[in-house]
C-alpha positions as CSV (number, residue, x, y, z in Angstrom):
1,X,-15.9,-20.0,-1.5
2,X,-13.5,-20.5,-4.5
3,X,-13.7,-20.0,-7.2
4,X,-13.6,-18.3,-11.2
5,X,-13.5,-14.9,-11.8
6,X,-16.7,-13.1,-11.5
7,X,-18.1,-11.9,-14.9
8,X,-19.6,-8.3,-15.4
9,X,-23.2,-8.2,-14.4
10,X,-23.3,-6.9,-10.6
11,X,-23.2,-3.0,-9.9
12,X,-23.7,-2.6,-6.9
13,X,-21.0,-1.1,-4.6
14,X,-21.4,-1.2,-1.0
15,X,-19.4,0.5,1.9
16,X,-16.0,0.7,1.7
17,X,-14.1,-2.1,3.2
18,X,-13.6,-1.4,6.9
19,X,-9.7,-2.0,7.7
20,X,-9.2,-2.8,11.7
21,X,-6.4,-3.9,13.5
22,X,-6.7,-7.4,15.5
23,X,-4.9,-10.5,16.8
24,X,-6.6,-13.7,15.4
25,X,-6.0,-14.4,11.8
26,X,-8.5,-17.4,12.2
27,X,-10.9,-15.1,13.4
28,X,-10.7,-12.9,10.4
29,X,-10.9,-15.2,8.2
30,X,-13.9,-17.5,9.3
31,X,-15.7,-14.4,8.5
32,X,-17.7,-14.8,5.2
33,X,-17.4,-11.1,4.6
34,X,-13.4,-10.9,5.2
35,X,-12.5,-9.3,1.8
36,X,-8.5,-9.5,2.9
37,X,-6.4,-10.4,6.0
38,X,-2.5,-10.0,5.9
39,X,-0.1,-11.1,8.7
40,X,3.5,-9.3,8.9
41,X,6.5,-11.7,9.2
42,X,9.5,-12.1,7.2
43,X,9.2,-16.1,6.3
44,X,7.6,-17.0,3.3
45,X,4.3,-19.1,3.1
46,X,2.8,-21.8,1.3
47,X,-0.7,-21.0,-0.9
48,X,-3.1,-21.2,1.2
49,X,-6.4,-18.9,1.6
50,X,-6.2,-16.5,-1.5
51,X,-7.5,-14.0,0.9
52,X,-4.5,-14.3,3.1
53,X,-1.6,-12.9,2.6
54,X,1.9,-13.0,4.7
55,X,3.7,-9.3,4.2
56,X,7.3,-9.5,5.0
57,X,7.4,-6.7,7.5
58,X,8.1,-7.6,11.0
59,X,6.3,-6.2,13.8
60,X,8.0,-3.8,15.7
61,X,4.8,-2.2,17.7
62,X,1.1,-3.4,17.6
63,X,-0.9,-1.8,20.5
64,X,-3.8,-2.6,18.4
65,X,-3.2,-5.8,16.9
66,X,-0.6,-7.2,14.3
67,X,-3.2,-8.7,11.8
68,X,-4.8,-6.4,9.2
69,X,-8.1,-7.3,7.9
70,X,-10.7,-5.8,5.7
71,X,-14.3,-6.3,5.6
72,X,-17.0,-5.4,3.3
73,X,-21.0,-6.1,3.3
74,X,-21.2,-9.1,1.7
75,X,-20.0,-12.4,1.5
76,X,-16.9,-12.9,-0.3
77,X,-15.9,-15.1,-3.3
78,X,-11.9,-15.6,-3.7
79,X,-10.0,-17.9,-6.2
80,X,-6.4,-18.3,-7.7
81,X,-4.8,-17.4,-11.2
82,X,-1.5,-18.4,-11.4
83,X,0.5,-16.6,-9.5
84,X,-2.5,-14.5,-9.0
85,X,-5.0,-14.3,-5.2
86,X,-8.2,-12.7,-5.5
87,X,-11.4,-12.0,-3.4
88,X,-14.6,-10.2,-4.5
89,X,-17.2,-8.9,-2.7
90,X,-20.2,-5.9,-2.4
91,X,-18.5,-4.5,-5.5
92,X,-14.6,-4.8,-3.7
93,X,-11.7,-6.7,-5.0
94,X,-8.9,-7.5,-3.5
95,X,-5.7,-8.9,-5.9
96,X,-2.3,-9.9,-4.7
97,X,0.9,-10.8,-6.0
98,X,4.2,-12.5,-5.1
99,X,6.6,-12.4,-7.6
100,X,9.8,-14.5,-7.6
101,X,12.6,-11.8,-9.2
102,X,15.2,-14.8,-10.5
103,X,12.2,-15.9,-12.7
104,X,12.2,-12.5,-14.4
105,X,16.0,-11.3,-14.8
106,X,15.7,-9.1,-11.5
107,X,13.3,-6.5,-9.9
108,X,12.9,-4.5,-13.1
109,X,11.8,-7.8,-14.7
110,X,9.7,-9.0,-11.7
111,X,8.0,-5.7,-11.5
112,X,7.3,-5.5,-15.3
113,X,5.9,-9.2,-15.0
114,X,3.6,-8.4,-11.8
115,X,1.8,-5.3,-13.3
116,X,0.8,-6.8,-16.8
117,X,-0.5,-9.7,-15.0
118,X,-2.2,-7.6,-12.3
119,X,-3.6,-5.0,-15.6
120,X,-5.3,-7.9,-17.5
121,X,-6.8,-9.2,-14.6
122,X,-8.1,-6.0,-13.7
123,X,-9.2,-4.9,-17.5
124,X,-11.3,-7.7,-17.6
125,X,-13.2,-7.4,-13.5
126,X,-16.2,-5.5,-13.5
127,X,-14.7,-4.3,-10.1
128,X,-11.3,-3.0,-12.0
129,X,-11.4,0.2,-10.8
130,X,-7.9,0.8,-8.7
131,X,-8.1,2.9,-6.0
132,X,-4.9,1.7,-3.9
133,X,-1.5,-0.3,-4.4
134,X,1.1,-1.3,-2.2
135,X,4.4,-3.0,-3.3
136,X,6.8,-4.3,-1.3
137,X,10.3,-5.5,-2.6
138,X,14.0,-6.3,-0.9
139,X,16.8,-3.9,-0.1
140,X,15.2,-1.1,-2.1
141,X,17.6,1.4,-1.6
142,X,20.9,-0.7,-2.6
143,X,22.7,0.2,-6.2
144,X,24.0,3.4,-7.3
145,X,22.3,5.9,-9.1
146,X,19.7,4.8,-11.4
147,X,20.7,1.3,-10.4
148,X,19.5,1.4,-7.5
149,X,16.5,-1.2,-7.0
150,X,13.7,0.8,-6.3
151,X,14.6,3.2,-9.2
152,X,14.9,-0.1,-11.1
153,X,11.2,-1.4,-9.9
154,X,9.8,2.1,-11.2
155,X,11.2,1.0,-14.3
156,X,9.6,-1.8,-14.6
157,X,6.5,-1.1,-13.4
158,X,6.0,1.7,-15.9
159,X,6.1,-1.1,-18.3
160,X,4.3,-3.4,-17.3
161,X,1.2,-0.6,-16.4
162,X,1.6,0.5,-20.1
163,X,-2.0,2.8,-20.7
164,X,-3.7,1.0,-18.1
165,X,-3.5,4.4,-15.9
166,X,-3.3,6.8,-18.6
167,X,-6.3,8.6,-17.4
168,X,-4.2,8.8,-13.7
169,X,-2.4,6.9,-11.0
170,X,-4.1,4.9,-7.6
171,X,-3.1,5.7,-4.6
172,X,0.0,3.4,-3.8
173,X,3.0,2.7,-1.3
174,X,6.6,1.2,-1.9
175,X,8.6,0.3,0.8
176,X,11.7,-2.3,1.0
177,X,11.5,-5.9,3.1
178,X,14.4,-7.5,4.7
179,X,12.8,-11.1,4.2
180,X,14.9,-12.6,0.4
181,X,16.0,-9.6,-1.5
182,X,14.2,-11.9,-4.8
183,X,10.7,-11.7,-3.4
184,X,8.4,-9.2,-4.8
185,X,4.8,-8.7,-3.5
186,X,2.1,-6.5,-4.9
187,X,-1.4,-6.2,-4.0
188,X,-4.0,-4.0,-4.6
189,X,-7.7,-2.8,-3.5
190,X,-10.4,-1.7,-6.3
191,X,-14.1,-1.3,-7.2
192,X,-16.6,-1.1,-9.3
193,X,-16.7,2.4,-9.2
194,X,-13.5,5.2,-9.7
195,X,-12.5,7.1,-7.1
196,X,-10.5,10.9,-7.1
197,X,-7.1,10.9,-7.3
198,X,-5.4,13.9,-4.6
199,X,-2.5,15.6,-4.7
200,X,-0.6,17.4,-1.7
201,X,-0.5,20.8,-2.2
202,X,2.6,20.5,0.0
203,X,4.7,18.4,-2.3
204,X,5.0,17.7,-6.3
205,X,3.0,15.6,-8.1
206,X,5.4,12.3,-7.5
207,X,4.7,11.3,-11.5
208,X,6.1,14.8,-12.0
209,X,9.8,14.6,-10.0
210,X,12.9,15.6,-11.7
211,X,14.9,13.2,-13.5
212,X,17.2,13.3,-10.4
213,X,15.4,10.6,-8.8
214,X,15.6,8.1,-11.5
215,X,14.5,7.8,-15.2
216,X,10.7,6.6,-14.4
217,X,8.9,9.0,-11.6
218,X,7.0,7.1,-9.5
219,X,3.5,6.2,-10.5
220,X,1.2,7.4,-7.9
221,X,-1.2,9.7,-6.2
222,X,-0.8,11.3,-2.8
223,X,-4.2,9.8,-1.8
224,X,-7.6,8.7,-3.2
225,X,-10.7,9.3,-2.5
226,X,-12.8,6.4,-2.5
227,X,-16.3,6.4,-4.3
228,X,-18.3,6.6,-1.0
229,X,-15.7,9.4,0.7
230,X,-13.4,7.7,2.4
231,X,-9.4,8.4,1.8
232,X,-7.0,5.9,1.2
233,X,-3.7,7.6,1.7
234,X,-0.1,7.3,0.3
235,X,2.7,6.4,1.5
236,X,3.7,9.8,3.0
237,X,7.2,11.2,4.2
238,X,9.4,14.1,5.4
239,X,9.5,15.7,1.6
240,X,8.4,19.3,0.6
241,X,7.9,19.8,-2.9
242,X,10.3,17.1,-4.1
243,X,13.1,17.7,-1.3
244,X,13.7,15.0,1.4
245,X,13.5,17.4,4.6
246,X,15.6,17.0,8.1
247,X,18.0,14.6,6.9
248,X,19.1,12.4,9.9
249,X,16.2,14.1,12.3
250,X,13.8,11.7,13.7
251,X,11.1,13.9,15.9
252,X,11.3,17.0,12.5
253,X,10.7,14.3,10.3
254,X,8.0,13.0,12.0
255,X,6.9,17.0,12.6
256,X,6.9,17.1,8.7
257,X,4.7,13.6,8.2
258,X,2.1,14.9,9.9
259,X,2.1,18.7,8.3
260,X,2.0,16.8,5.2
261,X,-1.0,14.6,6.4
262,X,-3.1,17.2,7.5
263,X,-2.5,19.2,4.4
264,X,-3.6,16.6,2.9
265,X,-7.1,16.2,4.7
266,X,-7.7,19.7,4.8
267,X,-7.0,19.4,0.4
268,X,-9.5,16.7,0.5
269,X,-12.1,18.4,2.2
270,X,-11.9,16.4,4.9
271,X,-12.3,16.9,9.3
272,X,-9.3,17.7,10.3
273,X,-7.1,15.2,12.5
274,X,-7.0,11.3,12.8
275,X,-9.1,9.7,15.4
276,X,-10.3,6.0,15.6
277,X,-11.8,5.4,12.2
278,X,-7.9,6.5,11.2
279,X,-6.0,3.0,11.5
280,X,-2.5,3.8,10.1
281,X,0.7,1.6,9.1
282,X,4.1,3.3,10.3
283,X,7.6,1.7,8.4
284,X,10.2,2.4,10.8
285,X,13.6,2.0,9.2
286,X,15.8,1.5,12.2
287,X,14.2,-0.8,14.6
288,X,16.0,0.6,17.7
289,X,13.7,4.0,17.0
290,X,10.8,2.1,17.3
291,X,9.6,3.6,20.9
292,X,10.5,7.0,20.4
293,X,7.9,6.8,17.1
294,X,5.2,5.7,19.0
295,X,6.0,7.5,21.5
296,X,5.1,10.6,19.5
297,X,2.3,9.3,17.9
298,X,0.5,8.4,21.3
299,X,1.1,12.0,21.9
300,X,0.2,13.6,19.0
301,X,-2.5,10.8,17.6
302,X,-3.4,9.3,20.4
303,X,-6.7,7.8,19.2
304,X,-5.4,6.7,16.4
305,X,-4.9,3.1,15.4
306,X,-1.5,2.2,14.1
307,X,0.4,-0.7,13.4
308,X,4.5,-0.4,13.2
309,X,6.1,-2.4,10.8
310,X,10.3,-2.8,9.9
311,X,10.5,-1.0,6.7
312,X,13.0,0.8,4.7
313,X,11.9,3.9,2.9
314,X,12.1,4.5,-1.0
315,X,14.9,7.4,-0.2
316,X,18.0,6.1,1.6
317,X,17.6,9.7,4.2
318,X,14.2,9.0,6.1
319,X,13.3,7.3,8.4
320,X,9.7,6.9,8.6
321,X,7.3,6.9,6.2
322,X,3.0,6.6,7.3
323,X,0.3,5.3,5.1
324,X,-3.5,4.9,5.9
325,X,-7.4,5.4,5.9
326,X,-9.2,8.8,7.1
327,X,-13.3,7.1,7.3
């Protein structure tokens, strides 16, 4: 089904969409209640379904499956803006963004672009609640100092959010592609309802960093609660307050990922440990570390459904970063 934006009127909010792991995009899709499917390659894709979208991560481990897909309960109407995908559905909205960079004077530009397009669209959904973001740019970490292009993207995002999040930030990850360094992709999942923003009690606010790391802090939340429970969690790495930790150490990094995670949970009020309503995706920097990392997290998670993607981390140091859902 496609077609306009939905107007205010519906307020009703189902379940939260259920995010599995599979292996047939097709499959996904067909389904009238598919709210969002992504596949994870580094080639670029024509328009096609506005509730697919190509991420360009490659797959370096998928002993679950390689497509993402989320499903809500109800049937799903999706459409186009511009430069705009959406999909709507049992109170849900997905909204997704590529962004070409040369069409904006660079990532600052691009970023600033994608998030006042992205706020006016959601200012005027009755489902404009955020409760998650992900962004995904090329070589984040090059440039020195505060030119460096993920400080840059901060930047720009700040102004392109302007008030929108006054009252808070969404959960959210950022995490650097090696597909055309001029692509920029941002998607997002909201409601009709808010959710509650968490913090780790392990780390610093990230909207409350030092000016060290850049002249914008990053704009988000450790996790989020969504309005029925569930947690939509952050991109989440080897840091302690604001301090990248075991520099160059991939098992004590990986050590500190999961102290941070279950700080998290237990912050939240939530069971503690991941099991298999946990599905998780893992950005592995170097590809050649790829087996040790699951490795580990068959040991130490080993009911938990994950999905390893090639993925450099906001901070040049680590490694690995893990983002996710705790149901």
């Amino acid at each position: 089904m496609n077609q306009a934006c939905p107007s205010p009127g519906d307020s009703t909010l189902t379940a939260a969409p259920r995010v599995s792991y599979g292996h047939s995009l097709p499959t996904a899709l067909a389904a009238s209640n598919t709210l969002a499917a992504f596949s994870f390659d580094t080639q670029r894709a024509a328009p096609g379904d506005p509730r697919h979208l190509r991420v360009p991560l490659g797959v370096l481990g998928a002993p679950y499956g390689a497509i993402e897909y989320w499903q809500v309960d109800d049937s799903v109407a999706h459409g186009r803006e511009g430069e705009l995908a959406w999909a709507s559905g049992g109170g849900w909205l997905f909204v997704a963004m590529d962004v070409n960079e040369a069409d904006h004077g660079g990532v600052a530009g691009a970023s600033e672009q994608a998030y006042a397009q992205l706020c006016a669209f959601l200012a005027r959904h009755p489902a404009g609640q955020v409760q998650r973001l992900w962004n995904y740019l090329g070589q984040i970490n090059t440039g020195d100092g505060d030119r460096e292009r993920y400080k840059r993207f901060c930047d720009g995002r700040a102004i392109g959010m302007g008030d929108f999040f006054a009252e808070g930030f969404p959960a959210a990850t950022a995490v650097g592609h090696h597909a055309a360094e001029g692509w920029l992709q941002v998607y997002c999942l909201a409601a009709l309802k808010p959710g509650t923003r968490l913090e780790n009690p392990r780390q610093v606010a990230a909207w409350q960093y030092p000016r060290q790391y850049g002249p914008t802090p990053p704009s988000f939340a450790r996790a989020m609660r969504l309005p029925g429970g569930e947690l939509a969690i952050s991109g989440t790495a080897s840091i302690i307050g604001h301090e990248s930790q075991h520099i160059g150490q991939l098992e004590p990094q990986l050590d500190e990922i999961l102290a941070n995670l279950e700080a998290l949970l237990t912050h939240a009020g939530s069971a503690a440990g991941f099991d298999e309503h946990s599905p998780l995706k893992v950005y592995v920097r170097h590809p050649e570390q790829t087996q040790a990392i699951d490795e580990y997290l068959a040991r130490h998670l080993p009911e938990t459904p994950r999905l390893l993607l090639h993925g450099d981390i906001c901070r040049a140091e680590l490694l690995v970063e893990i983002d996710g859902w705790r149901y």
